[in-house]
C-alpha positions as CSV (number, residue, x, y, z in Angstrom):
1,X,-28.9,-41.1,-4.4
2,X,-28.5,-40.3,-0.9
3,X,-29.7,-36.6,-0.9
4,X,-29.3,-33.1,-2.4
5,X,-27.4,-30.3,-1.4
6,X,-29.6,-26.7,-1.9
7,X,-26.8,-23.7,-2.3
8,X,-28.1,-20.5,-1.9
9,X,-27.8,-17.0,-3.7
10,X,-24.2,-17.1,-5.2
11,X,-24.2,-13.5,-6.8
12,X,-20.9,-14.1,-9.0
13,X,-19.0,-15.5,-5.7
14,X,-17.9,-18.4,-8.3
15,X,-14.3,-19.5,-6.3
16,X,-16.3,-19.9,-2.9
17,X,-19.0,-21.9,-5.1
18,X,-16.0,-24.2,-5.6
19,X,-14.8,-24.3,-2.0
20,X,-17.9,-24.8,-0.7
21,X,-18.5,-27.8,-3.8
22,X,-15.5,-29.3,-2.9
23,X,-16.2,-28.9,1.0
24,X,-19.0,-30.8,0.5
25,X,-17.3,-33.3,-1.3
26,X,-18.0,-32.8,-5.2
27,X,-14.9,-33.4,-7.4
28,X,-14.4,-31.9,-11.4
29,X,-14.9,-34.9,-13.2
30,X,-14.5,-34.0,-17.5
31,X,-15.2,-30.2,-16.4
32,X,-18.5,-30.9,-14.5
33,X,-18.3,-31.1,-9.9
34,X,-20.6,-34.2,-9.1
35,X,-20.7,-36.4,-5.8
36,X,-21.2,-40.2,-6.3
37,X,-24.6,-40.1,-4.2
38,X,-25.5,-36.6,-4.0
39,X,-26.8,-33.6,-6.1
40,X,-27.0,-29.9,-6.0
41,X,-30.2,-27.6,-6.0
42,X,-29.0,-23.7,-7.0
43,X,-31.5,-21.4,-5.6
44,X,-31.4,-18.8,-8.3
45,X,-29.4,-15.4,-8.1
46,X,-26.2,-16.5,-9.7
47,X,-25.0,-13.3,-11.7
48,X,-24.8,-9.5,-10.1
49,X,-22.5,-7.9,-7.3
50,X,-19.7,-10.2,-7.4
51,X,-16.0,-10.8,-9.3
52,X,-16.6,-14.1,-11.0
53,X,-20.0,-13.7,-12.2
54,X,-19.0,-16.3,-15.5
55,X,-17.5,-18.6,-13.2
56,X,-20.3,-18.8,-11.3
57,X,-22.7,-19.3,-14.0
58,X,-20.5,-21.6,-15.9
59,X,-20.1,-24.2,-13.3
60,X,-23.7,-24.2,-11.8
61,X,-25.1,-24.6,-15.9
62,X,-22.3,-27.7,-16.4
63,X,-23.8,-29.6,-13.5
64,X,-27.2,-28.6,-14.5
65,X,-26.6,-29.8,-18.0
66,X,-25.0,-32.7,-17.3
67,X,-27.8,-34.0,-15.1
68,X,-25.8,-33.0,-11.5
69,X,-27.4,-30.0,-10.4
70,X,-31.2,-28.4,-10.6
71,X,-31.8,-24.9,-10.4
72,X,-34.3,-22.4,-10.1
73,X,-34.7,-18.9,-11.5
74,X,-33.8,-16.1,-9.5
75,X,-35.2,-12.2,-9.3
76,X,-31.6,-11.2,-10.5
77,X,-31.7,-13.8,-13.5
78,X,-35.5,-12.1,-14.5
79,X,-34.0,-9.2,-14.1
80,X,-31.3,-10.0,-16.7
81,X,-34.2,-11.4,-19.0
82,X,-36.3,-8.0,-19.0
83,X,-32.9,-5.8,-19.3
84,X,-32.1,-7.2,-22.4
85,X,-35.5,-8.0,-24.1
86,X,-37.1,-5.4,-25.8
87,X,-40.3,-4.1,-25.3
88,X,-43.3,-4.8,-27.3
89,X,-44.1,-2.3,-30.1
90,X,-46.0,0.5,-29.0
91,X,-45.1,0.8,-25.9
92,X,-43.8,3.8,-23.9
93,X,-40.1,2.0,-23.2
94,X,-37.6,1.0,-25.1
95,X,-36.6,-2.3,-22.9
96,X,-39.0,-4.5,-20.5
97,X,-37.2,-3.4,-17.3
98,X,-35.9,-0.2,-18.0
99,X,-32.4,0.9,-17.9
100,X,-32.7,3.2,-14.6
101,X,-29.5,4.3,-12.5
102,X,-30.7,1.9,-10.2
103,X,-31.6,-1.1,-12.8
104,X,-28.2,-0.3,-14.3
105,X,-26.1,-0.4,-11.1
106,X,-27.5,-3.7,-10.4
107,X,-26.6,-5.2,-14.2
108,X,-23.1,-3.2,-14.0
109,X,-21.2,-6.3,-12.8
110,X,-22.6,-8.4,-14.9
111,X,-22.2,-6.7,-18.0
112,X,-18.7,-5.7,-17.7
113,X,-17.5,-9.4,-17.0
114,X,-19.2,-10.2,-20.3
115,X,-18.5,-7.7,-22.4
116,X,-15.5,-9.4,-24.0
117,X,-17.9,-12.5,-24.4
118,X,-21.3,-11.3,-26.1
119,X,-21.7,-14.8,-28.2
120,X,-21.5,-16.4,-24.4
121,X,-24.0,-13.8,-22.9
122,X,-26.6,-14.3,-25.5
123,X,-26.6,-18.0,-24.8
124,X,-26.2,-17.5,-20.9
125,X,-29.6,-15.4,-21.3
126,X,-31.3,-18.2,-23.7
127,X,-30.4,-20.8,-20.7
128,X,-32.0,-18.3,-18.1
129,X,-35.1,-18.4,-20.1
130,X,-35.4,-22.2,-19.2
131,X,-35.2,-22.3,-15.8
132,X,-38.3,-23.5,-13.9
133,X,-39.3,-21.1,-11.3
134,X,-39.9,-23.6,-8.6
135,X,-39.2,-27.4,-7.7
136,X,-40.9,-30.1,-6.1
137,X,-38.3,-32.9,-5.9
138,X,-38.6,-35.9,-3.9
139,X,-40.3,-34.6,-1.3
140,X,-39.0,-31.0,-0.7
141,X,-40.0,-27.7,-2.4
142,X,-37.6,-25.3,-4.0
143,X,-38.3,-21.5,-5.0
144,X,-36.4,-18.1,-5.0
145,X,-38.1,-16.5,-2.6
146,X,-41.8,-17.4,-1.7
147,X,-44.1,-20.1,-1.9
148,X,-47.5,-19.2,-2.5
149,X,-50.0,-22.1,-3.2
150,X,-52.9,-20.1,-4.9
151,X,-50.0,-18.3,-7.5
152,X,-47.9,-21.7,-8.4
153,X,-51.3,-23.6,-9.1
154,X,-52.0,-20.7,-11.4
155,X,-48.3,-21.1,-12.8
156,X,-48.9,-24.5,-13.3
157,X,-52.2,-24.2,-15.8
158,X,-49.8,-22.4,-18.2
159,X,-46.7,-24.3,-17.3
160,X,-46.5,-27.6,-15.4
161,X,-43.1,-27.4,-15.5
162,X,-42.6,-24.3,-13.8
163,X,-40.3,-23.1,-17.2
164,X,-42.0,-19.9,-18.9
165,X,-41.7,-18.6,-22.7
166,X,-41.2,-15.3,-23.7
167,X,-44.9,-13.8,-23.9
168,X,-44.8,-14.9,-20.3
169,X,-41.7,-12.7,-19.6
170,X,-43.1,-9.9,-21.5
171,X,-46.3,-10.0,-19.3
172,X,-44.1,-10.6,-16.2
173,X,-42.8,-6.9,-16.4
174,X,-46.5,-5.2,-16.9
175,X,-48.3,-4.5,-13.2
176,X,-51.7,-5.5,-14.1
177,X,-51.2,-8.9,-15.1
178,X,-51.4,-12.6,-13.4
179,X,-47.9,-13.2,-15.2
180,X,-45.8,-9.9,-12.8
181,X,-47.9,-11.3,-9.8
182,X,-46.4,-14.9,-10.1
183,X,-42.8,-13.5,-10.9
184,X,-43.2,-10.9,-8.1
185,X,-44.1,-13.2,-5.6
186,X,-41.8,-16.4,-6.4
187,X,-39.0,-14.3,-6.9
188,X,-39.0,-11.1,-4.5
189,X,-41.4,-12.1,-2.0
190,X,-43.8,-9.9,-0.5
191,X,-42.7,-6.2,0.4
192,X,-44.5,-4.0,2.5
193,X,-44.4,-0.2,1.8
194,X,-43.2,2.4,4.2
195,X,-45.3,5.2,5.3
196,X,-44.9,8.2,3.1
197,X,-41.6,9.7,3.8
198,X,-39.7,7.1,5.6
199,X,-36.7,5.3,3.7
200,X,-34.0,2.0,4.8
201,X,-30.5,3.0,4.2
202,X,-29.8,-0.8,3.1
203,X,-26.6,-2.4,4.1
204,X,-26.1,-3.0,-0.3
205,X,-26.3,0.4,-0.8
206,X,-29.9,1.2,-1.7
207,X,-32.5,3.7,-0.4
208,X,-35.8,1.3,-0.2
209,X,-39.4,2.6,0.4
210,X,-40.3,-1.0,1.6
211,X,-39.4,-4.1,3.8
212,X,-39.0,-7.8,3.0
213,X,-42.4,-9.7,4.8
214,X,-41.6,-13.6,5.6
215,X,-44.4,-16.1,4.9
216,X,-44.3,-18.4,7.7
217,X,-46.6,-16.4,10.8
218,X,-49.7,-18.1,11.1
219,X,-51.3,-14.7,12.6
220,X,-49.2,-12.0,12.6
221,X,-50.3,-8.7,14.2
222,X,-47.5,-6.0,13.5
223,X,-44.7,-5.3,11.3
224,X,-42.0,-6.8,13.2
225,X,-44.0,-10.2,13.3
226,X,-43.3,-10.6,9.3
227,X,-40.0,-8.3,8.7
228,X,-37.6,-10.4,7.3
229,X,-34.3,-8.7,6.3
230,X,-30.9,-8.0,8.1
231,X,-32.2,-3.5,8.2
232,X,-33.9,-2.5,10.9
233,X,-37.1,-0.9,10.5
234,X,-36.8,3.0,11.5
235,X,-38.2,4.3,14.4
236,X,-41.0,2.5,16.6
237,X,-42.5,0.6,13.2
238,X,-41.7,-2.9,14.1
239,X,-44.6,-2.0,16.2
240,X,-47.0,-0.7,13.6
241,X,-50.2,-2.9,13.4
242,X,-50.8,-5.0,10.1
243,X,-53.7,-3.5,8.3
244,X,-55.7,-5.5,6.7
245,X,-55.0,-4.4,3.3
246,X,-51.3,-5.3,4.4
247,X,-52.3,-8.9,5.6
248,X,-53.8,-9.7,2.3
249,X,-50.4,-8.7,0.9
250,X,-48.8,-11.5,2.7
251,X,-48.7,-15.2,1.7
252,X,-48.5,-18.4,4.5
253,X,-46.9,-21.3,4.5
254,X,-47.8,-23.7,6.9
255,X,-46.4,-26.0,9.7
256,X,-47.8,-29.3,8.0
257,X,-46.0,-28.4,4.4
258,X,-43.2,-30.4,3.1
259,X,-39.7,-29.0,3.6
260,X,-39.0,-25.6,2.1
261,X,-36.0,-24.0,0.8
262,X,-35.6,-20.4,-0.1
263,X,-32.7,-17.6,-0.7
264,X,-33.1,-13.9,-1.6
265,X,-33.5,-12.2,2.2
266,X,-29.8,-11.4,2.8
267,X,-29.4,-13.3,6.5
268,X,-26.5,-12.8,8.3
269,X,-24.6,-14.7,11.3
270,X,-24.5,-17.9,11.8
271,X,-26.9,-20.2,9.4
272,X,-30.6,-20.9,11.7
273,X,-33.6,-22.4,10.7
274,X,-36.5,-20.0,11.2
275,X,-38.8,-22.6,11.1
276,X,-38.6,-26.4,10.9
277,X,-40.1,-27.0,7.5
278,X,-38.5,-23.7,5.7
279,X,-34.6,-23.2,5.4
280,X,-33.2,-19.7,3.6
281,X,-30.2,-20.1,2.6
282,X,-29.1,-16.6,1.5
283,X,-26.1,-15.2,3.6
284,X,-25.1,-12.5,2.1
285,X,-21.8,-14.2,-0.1
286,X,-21.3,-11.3,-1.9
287,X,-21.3,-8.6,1.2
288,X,-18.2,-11.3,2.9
289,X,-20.9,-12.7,4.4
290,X,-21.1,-16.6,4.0
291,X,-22.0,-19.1,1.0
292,X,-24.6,-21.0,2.7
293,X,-25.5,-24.8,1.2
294,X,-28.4,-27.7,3.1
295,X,-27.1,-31.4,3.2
296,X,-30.9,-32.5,2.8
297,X,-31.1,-36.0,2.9
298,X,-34.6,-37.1,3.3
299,X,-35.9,-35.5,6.6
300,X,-39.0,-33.9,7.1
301,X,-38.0,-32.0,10.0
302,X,-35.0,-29.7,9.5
303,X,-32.3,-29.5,11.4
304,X,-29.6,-26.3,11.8
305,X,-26.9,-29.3,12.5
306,X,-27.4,-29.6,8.4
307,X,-26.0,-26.6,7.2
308,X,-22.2,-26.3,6.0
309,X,-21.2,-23.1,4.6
310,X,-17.6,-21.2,3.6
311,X,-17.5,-17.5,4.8
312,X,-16.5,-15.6,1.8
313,X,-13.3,-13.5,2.3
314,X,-11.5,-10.9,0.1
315,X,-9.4,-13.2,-1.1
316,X,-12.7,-15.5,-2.8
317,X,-14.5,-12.5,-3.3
318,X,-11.6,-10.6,-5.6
């Protein structure tokens, strides 16, 4: 095999999955796209926001099944878990992640392009449940959104395989436990809250009372060493000093780590590497941004020259 190719948050964008499958030279072959030397890594965040939300999911789980493709779990498919798993008797909610305005505007996509197909949902969610939450493949590391040492190593007591059960997922969704730390942090990253008061108008349509931190300053000093999203921090903050409770909110990953390849932070323009171990590949697809995928082929050092993505138009996105 000469390499893999790591596709990044698709969010139901499932005819640009194709164009940019068959850009990168993968064929149907008996209802499954595979390349004679290459595979695919999907970076989690198939489902939400987008028109072809089954599509999507349906030809990133063929590959996957059929030995093509790997895949990790996304925020958006632990989401979907929590939605739609009860909660534990006695308890003060009716569902794991409640069903919020906001929680339900996220799931609305999603649920409407299944509703005619509940027996296909029900086993779309059984196949989330199996997805590992991070990779190590041949040299390279694969997860959502951060890579934190101390937090995988604790992941990997429980679950070598990265793959968690459903006590796991029901502790995943309570604050207090090692279980919502690991999810939190592989899957969202760390977020830093905004002073009291102070609110991002996101660019998706959401009020947020915190910013997305990045993981790869070795010693940060201010906000706008670590912010990491395509919103601008209000006012004069991306000058705010850390504090030091806010440093020990942050993870790091180092210069000497193997090659690193993340989605979730909604980049825009023109694919860059922010550093060379760690690529995101997150692009915004579903905001007409651009379908972003990494022809890895055994390198250490990345390189920008190894990005090939489609920029999603009206006419993929529906």
């Amino acid at each position: 095999m000469a390499g893999y190719d790591l596709i990044g948050d698709v969010h139901g964008c499932g005819a640009t999955l194709i164009a940019l499958l068959e850009r990168l030279g993968y064929r149907e072959q008996e209802g499954v796209y595979q390349h004679p030397e290459r595979k695919v890594i999907f970076l989690g965040d198939l489902i939400d926001r987008g028109p072809r939300i089954r599509l999507a999911v349906r030809v990133a789980r063929r590959m996957v099944d059929a030995g093509q493709a790997f895949i990790v779990m996304g925020n958006h498919e632990h989401n979907a878990l929590a939605y739609t798993h009860p909660a534990p008797p006695g308890s003060n909610k009716r569902w794991l992640r409640e069903h919020t305005p906001r929680h339900n505007r996220i799931m609305e996509d999603t649920l409407a392009q299944y509703r005619d197909y509940t027996n296909e949902w029900d086993d779309t969610l059984a196949w989330f449940k199996t997805l590992p939450l991070f990779l190590e493949l041949d040299g390279i590391r694969v997860v959502h959104a951060c890579w934190d040492e101390a937090l995988i190593e604790q992941l990997k007591a429980r679950f070598p395989d990265g793959r968690i059960d459903t006590r796991f997922l029901i502790e995943s969704t309570d604050p207090s436990t090692q279980a919502y730390e690991i999810i939190d942090r592989l899957t969202r990253g760390a977020n830093i809250p905004l002073p009291d008061g102070v609110a991002i108008q996101s660019g998706d349509g959401y009020t947020r009372q915190s910013f997305r931190a990045h993981f790869w300053a070795a010693r940060p000093e201010q906000w706008g060493d670590v912010v990491f999203q395509p919103d601008n921090l209000p006012g004069e903050l991306e000058q705010r000093p850390l504090s030091h409770g806010e440093r020990q909110r942050l993870s790091y990953y180092g210069p000497e780590q193997p090659p690193l390849f993340v989605g979730h932070y909604w980049c825009e323009g023109i694919p860059a590497l922010p550093t060379h171990n760690i690529a995101c590949l997150d692009y915004s697809a579903v905001k007409y941004g651009r379908l972003v995928a990494y022809r890895w082929s055994g390198e250490r050092q990345l390189s920008a020259d190894n990005f090939v993505w489609i920029q999603v138009v009206k006419d993929d996105r529906g």
